[in-house]
C-alpha positions as CSV (number, residue, x, y, z in Angstrom):
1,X,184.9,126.5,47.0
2,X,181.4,126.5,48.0
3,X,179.6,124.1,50.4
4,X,180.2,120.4,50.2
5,X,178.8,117.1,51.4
6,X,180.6,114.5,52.8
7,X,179.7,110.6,53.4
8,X,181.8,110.1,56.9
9,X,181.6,106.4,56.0
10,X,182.5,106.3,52.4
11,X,185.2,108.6,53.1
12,X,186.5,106.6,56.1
13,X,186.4,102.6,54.7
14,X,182.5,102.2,54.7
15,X,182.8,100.9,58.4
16,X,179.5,101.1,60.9
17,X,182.1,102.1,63.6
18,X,184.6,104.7,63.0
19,X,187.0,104.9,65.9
20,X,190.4,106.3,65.0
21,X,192.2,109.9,64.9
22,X,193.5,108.8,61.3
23,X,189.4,108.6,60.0
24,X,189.2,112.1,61.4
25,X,192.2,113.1,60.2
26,X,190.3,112.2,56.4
27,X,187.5,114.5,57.3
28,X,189.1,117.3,58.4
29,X,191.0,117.2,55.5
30,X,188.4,117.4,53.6
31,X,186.5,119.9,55.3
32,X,189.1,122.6,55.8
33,X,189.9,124.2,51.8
34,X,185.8,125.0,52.3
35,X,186.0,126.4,55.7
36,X,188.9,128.2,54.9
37,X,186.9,129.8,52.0
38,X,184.0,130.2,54.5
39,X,181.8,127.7,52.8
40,X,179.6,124.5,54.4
41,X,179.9,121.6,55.2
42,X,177.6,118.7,55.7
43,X,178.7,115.9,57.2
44,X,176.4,112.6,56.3
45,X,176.5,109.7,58.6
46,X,174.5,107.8,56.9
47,X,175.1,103.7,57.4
48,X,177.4,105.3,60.3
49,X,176.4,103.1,63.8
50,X,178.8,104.4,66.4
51,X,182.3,107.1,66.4
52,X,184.4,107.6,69.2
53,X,185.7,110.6,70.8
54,X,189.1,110.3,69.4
55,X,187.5,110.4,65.9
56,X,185.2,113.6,66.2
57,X,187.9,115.2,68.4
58,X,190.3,115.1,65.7
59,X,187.9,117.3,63.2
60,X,186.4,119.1,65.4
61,X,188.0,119.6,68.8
62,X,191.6,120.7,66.5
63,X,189.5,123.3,64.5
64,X,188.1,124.6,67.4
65,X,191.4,124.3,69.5
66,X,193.2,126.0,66.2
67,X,190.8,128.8,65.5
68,X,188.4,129.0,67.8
69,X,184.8,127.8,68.0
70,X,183.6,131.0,65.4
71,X,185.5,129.1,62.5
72,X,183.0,126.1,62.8
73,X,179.8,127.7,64.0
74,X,177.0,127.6,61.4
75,X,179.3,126.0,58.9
76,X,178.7,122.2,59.8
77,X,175.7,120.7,59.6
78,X,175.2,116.7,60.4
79,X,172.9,114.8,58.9
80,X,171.6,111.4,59.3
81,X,173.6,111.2,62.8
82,X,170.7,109.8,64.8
83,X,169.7,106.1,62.5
């Protein structure tokens, strides 16, 4: 599958917040069929002012709960997280 980029807030309802599990639920989604393939992933938050802990626990905390930490490392990259 190869390595992928995704726009958290055009995937998510081109909010400046993103607070729910159900907007993490999209990403993950997303992001699993490449990390299952071991591909990449880069996560743009561009446009992206604030997330909540629900919404980046429910990509990242359930992959790493799932299949441990190994499964994520040095496959996500964020960009544009700091604006």
């Amino acid at each position: 599958m190869g390595n992928i980029l995704i726009n958290v807030k055009n995937e998510t309802g081109g909010f400046e917040f993103i607070g729910s599990r159900g907007a993490g639920e999209i990403i993950r989604e997303k992001m699993k069929p490449v990390l299952d393939q071991n591909g990449e992933v880069t996560l743009d938050f561009v446009g992206v002012e604030q997330v909540t802990q629900s919404f980046v626990d429910e990509f990242f905390g359930i992959f790493i709960r799932a299949f441990g930490i190994e499964y994520i490392r040095g496959k996500v990259k964020l960009v544009n997280e700091n604006q």
